[in-house]
C-alpha positions in Angstrom: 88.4 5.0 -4.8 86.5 2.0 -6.4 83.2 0.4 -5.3 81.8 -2.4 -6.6 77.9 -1.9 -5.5 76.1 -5.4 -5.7 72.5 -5.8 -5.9 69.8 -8.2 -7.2 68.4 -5.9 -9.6 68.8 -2.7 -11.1 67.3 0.0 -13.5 66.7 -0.5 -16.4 67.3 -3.7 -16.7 65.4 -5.5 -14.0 63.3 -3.5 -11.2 60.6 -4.3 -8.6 60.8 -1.5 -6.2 63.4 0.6 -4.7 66.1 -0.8 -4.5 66.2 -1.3 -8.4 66.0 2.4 -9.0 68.9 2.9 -6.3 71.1 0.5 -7.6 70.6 2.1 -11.5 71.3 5.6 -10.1 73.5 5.8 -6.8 76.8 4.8 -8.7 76.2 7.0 -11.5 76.2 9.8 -9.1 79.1 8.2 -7.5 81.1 8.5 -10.8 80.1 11.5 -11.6 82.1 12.8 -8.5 85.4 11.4 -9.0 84.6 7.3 -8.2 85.1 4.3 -10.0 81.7 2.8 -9.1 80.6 -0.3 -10.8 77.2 -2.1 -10.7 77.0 -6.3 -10.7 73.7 -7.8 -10.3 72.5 -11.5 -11.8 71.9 -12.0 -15.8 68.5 -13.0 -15.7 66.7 -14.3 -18.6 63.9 -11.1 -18.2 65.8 -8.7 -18.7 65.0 -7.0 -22.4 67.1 -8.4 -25.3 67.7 -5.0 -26.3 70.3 -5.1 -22.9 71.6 -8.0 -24.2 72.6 -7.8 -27.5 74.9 -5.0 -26.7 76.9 -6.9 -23.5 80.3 -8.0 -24.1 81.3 -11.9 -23.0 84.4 -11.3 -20.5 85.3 -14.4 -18.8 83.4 -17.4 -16.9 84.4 -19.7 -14.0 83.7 -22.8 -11.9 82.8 -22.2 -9.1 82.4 -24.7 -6.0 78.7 -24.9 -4.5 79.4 -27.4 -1.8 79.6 -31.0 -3.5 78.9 -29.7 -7.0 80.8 -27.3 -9.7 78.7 -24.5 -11.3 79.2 -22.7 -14.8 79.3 -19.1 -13.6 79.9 -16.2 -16.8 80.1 -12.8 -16.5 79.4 -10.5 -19.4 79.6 -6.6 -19.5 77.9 -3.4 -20.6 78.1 0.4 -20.1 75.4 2.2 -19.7 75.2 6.3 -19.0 79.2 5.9 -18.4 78.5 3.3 -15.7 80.3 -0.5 -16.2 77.4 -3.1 -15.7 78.6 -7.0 -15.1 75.9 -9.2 -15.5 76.2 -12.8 -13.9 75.4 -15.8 -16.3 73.8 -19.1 -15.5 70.6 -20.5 -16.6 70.2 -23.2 -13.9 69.4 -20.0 -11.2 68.8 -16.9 -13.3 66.1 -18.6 -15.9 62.7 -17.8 -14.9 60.5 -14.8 -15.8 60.7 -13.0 -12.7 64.1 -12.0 -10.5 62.1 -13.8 -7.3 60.7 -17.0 -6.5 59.9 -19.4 -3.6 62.1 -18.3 -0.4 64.1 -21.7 -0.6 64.8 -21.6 -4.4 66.2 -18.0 -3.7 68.1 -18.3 -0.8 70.4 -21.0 -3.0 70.4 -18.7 -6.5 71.5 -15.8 -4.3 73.9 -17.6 -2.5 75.4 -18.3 -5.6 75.4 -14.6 -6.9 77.0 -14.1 -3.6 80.1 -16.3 -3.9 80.3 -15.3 -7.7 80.9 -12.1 -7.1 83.8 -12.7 -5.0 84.8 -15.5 -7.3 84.9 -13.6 -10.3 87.0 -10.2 -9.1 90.1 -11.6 -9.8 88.6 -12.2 -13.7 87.4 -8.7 -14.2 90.3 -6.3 -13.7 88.8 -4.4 -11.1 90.1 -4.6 -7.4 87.2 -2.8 -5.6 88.1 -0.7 -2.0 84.8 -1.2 -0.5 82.0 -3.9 -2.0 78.4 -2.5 -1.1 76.1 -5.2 -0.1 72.0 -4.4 -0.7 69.2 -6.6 1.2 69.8 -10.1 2.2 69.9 -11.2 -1.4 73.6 -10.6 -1.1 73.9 -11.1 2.5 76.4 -13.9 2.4 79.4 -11.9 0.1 80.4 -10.9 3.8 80.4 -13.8 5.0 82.2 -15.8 2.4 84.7 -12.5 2.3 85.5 -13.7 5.5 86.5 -17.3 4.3 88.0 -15.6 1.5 90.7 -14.2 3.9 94.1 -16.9 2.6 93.8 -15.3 -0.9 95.8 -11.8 -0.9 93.8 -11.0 -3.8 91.0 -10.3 -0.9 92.7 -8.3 1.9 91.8 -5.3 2.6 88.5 -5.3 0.7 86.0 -3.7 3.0 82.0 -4.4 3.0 78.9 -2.0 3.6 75.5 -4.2 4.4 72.8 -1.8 2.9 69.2 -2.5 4.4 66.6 -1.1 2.5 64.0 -3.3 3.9 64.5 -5.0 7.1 61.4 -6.9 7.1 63.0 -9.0 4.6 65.8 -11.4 6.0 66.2 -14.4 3.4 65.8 -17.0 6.1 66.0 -20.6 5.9 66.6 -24.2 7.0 70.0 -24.1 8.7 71.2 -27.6 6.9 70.1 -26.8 3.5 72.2 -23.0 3.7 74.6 -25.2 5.2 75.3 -27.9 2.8 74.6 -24.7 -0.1 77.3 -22.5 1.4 79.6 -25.0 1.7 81.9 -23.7 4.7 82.6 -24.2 8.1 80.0 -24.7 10.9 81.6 -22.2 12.9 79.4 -19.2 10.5 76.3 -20.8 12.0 76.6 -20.0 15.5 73.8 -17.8 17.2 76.3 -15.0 17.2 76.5 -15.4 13.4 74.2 -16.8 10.7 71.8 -18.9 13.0 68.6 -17.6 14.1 66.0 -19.4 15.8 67.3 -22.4 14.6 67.9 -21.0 11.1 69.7 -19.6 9.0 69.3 -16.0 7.8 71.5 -14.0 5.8 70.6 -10.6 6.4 71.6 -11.4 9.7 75.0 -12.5 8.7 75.9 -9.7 6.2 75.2 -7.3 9.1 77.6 -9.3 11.4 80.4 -9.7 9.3 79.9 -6.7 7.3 82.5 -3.5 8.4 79.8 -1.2 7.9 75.6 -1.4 7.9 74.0 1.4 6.1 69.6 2.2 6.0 68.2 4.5 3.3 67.3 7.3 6.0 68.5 8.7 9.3 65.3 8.3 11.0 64.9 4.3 9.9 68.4 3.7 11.1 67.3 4.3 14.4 63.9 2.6 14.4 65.6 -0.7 13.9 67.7 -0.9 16.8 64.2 -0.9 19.1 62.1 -3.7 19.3 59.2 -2.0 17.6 61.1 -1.7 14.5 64.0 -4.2 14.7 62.0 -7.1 13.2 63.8 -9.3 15.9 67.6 -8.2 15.0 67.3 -5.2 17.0 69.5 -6.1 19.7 72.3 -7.0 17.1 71.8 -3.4 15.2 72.2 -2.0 19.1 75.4 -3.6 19.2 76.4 -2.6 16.2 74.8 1.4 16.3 78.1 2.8 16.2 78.7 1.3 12.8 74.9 2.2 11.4 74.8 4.9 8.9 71.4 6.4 8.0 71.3 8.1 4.2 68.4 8.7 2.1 67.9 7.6 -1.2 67.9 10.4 -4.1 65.6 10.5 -6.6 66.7 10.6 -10.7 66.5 14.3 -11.8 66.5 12.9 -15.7 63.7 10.2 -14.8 61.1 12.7 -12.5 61.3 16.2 -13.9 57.6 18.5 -14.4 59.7 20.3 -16.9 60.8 17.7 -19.2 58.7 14.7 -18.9 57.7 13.5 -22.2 54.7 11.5 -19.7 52.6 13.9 -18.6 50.2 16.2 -20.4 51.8 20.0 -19.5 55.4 20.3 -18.7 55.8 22.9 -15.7 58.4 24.5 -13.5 58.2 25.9 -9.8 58.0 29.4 -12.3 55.2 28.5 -13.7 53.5 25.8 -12.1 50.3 28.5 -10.9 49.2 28.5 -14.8 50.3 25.2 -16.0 50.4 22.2 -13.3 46.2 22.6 -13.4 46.1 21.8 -17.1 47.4 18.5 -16.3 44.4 17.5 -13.7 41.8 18.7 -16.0 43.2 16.0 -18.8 43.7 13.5 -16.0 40.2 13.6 -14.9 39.1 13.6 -18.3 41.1 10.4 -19.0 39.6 8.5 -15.7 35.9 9.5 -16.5 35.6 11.5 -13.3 33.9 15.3 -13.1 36.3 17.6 -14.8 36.6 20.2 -12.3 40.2 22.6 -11.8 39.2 23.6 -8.3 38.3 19.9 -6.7 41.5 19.0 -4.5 42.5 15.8 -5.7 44.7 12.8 -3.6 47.0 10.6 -5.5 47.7 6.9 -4.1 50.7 5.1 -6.3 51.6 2.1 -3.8 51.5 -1.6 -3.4 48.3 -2.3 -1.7 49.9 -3.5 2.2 49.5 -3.3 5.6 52.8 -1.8 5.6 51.9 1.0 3.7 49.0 2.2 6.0 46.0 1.0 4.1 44.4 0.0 7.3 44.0 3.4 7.6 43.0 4.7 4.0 40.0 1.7 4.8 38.8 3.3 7.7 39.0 6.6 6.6 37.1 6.6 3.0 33.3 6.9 4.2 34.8 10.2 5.3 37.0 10.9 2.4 34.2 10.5 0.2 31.7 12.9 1.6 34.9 15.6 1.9 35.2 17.1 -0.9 38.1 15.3 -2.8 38.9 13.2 -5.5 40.8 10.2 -4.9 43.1 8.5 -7.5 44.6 5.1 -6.7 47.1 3.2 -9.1 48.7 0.1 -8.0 48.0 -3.8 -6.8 48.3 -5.8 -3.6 46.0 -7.8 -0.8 43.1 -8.6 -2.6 40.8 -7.2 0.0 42.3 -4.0 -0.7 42.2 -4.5 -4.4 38.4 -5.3 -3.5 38.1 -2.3 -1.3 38.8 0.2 -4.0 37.1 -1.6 -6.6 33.7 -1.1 -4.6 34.5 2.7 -3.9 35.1 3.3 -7.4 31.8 1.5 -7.8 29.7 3.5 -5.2 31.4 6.7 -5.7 33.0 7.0 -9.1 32.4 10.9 -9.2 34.8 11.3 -6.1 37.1 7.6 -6.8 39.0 6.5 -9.7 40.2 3.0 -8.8 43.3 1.2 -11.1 44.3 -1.7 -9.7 47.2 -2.2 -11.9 50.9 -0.9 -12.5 51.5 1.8 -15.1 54.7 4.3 -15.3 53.1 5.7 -17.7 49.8 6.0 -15.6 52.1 7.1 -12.2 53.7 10.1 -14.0 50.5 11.7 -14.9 49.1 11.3 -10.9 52.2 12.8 -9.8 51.9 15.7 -11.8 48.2 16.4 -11.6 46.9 16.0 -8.1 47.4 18.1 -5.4 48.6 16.0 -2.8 49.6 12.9 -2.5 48.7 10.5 0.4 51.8 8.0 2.2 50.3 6.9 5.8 52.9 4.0 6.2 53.2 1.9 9.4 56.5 1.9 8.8 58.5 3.2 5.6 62.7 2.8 5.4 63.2 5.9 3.0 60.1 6.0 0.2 60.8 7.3 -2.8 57.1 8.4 -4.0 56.7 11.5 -1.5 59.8 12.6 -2.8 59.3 12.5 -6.6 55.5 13.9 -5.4 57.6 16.8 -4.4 59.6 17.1 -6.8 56.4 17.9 -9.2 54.5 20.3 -6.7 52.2 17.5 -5.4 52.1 17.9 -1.7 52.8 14.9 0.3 50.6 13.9 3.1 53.1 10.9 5.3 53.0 9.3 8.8 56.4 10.8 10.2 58.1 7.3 10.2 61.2 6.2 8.4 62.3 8.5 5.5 58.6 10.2 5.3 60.0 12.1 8.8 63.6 13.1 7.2 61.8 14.5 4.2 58.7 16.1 4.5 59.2 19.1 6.9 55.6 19.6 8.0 53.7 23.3 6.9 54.3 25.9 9.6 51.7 28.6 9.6 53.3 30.6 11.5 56.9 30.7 9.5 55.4 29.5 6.1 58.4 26.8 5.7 57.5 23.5 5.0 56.9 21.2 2.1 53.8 18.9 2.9 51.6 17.9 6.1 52.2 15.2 8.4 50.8 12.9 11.6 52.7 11.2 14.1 50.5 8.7 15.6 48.9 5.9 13.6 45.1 6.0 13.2 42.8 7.1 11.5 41.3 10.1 13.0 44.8 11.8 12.8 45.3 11.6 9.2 41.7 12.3 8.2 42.2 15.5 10.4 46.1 16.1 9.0 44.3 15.8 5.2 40.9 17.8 6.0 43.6 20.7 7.3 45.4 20.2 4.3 42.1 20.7 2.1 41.3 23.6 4.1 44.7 25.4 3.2 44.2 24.3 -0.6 40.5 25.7 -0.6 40.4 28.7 1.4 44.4 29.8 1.5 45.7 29.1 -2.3 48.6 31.9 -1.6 49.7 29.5 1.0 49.1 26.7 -0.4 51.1 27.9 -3.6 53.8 28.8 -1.6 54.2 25.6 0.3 54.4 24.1 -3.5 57.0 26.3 -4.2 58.9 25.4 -1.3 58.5 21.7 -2.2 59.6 21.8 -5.7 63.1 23.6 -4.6 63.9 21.2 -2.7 67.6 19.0 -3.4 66.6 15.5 -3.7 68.8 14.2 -6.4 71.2 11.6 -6.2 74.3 14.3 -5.6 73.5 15.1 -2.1 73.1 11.8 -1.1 76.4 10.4 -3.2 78.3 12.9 -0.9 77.5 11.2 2.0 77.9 7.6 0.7 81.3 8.8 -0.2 82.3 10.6 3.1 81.0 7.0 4.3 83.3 4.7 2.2 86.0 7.3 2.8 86.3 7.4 6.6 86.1 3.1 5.6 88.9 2.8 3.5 91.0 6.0 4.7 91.1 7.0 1.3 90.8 10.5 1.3 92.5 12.7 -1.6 91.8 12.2 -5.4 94.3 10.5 -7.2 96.4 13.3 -9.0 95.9 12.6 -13.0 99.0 12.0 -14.7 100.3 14.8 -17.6 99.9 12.9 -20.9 103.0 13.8 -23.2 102.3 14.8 -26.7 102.7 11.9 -28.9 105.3 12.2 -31.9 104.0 12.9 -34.8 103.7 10.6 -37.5 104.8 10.7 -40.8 102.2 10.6 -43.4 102.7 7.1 -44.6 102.2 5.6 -41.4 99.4 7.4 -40.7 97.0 4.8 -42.4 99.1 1.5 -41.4 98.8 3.3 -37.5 94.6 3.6 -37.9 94.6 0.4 -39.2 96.2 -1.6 -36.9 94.3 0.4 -33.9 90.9 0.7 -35.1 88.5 -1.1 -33.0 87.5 -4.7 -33.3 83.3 -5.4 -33.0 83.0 -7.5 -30.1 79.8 -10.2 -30.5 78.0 -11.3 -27.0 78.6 -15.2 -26.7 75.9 -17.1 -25.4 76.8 -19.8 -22.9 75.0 -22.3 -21.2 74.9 -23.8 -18.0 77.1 -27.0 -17.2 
């Protein structure tokens, strides 16, 4: 089975949240169990020369963008046994950053969208199933669908991945119009239009065989009102087709045992003795009081509404006088920027405010506090209570979205359970669900150890998750058994003369990236 799995960005060489890590680590996984999953994402000027200089020039096109021709290239490179293609042009893909204005986008991923179909024929690789991620390449779909006179086409089936929904790439109906360049039967209100636009999640969703979300619990929030951000009734329509999976987490990326980041590497054997050494040099490192026994929170998150910081507002007079530490790393609203600041300010011995992104920073919180705090309005999958988990730091979520597929709440009673959770969203419910949680930590550390135990065994990686993506594109494509490997015959042996002429003649040429411009 072959996927091609097309995405805006991907690790390493271009992330900004989520989707970037999915998209590096999902096909790998995918390979690793028998698939011939490929990666093909825009060839942006910021991603690291290093990436560059070892990508291989392939091929490059014309391709029609309604009244105009564009250059469109596409280069190559393998990384971790993955195959990489990298789209080339410098008109879109030359700024610093993968995003820009809504209306600049919605044109330079309309082209990634038509290049990916454009350039299959180029490459040598005639995927089964294309997977689609977030509106960026919404339209592959939909130009699929006007691909249909081409045999080269049939038969290729698509899977519309949402990982936010929120996010639509909407715009003005003429100006997708006159960029797409096809018939104005797409732009009915049953298709592309909506509300007198034109938005491209919504048309990757239509025309797509198959929608996917990144959890079971988020695939059924959208088809309601509350969660549907407007496109609920179309995802009701279309429930049968809706898959939920969660995303994985990488094992080689997040692991308390190897990672070269943090200050003590640990494992759910020895975590009791060793995971504490890594808060004491943590507190050290932030100037707050150096203290084993104070339960400390860790906040790594964009500063949003979305991700419940309402909440965290309202609560910190409270927090603060509770006997925690709080340690926040990330950036966002200003006001919340502000917020923090002035805590960190008024209570430095309890907060440790760093309003700024650092992996570097984000490993060592994961490993040295004792919970971590995710009270999200609304959360697709989240990645950061998982890889919380996965080093012994016990998540305290709203059960919304993925938070409520992953984090089985502690029962008392049974002792299962891997972190503490709240249902409804206020405040007084999570200051009570986090003041239980500190009263567990303080008073029962045999429970609480055990709860840590229970959250560090648990399977997040990628190869659960690739399972079910694959059971997915299976019952898709009705591809079902392996294809049987064929018996290579020994070949003859040479005589010793040819020997050198034969290693010669197939030695390996060095193959140079070209650089091309746009035309």
């Amino acid at each position: 089975m072959k996927i091609l799995y097309a995405s805006s960005e991907a690790a390493p060489f271009v992330k900004t949240g989520g989707l970037g890590d999915v998209a590096g680590s999902l096909p790998s996984a995918l390979r690793e169990k028998g698939v011939d999953a490929r990666v093909i994402l825009p060839l942006y000027r910021c991603i690291p020369q290093q990436y560059k200089e070892k990508m291989t020039y392939l091929n490059h096109i014309y391709i029609d963008m309604a009244w105009r021709k564009q250059y469109c290239g596409v280069f190559s490179l393998e990384m971790d046994g993955t195959i990489f293609y990298f789209v080339d042009n410098e008109y879109y893909f030359n700024g610093d950053k993968p995003y820009d204005y809504i209306h600049l986008d919605c044109e330079k991923f309309l082209f990634f969208s038509k290049a990916v179909l454009s350039l299959l024929p180029t490459l040598d690789f005639r995927p089964d199933v294309i997977n689609c991620n977030d509106w960026q390449t919404g339209a592959i779909p939909v130009f699929l669908d006007t691909f249909q006179d081409n045999p080269f086409y049939r038969g290729i089936k698509t899977v519309m991945t949402v990982h936010n929904l929120k996010f639509q790439g909407r715009w003005d109906m003429e100006k997708i119009k006159d960029v797409m360049g096809i018939s104005d039967y797409y732009f009915t209100n049953d298709k592309l239009e909506y509300h007198k636009d034109a938005n491209l999640l919504k048309g990757g969703m239509v025309y797509a065989d198959r929608i996917s979300t990144v959890s079971e619990s988020y695939a059924g929030e959208i088809t309601t009102e509350e969660y549907g951000e407007g496109l609920n009734g179309l995802l009701w329509a279309r429930r049968d087709s809706l898959t939920g999976i969660v995303n994985g987490i990488s094992y080689k990326e997040w692991d308390a045992e190897t990672d070269p980041m943090i200050y003590k590497n640990y494992s759910v054997k020895d975590f009791r003795e060793n995971k504490k050494l890594n808060k004491l040099a943590l507190q050290e490192q932030l100037n707050i009081p150096v203290d084993e026994n104070k339960f400390m929170i860790g906040i790594v998150s964009r500063l949003t509404d979305q991700k419940g910081f309402d909440l965290v507002a309202g609560a910190l007079e409270s927090l603060i006088e509770g006997g925690c530490q709080i340690v926040i790393l990330g950036t966002g609203d200003e006001n919340y920027e502000n917020l923090f600041r002035h805590y960190a300010w008024k209570a430095p011995e309890v907060v440790s405010a760093n309003i700024y992104f650092s992996n570097d920073l984000s490993h060592k919180i994961y490993a040295a506090c004792d919970a971590f705090l995710m009270p999200s309005r609304f959360e697709p999958c989240g990645l950061s209570q998982i890889i919380s988990m996965r080093y012994g730091t016990l998540p305290i979520v709203r059960e919304t979205g993925g938070l409520k597929d992953t984090v089985e709440p502690y029962n008392e009673y049974t002792g299962e359970g891997v972190g503490f959770s709240f249902a409804n969203y206020n405040v007084s419910d999570m200051v009570y669900v986090i003041n239980y949680a500190m009263d567990i930590y303080y008073n029962r550390r045999d429970d609480w150890n055990k709860i840590v135990e229970n959250a560090m065994k648990r399977d997040f990686s990628w190869a659960v998750s690739a399972d079910k993506y694959i059971a997915m594109y299976r019952e898709l494509t009705g591809i079902y058994d392996e294809p049987v490997k064929e018996e290579k015959k020994p070949a003859p042996k040479k005589k010793p003369a040819a020997k050198k002429a034969a290693a010669e003649k197939n030695a390996p040429k060095k193959t140079v990236a070209k650089k091309t411009r746009t035309k």
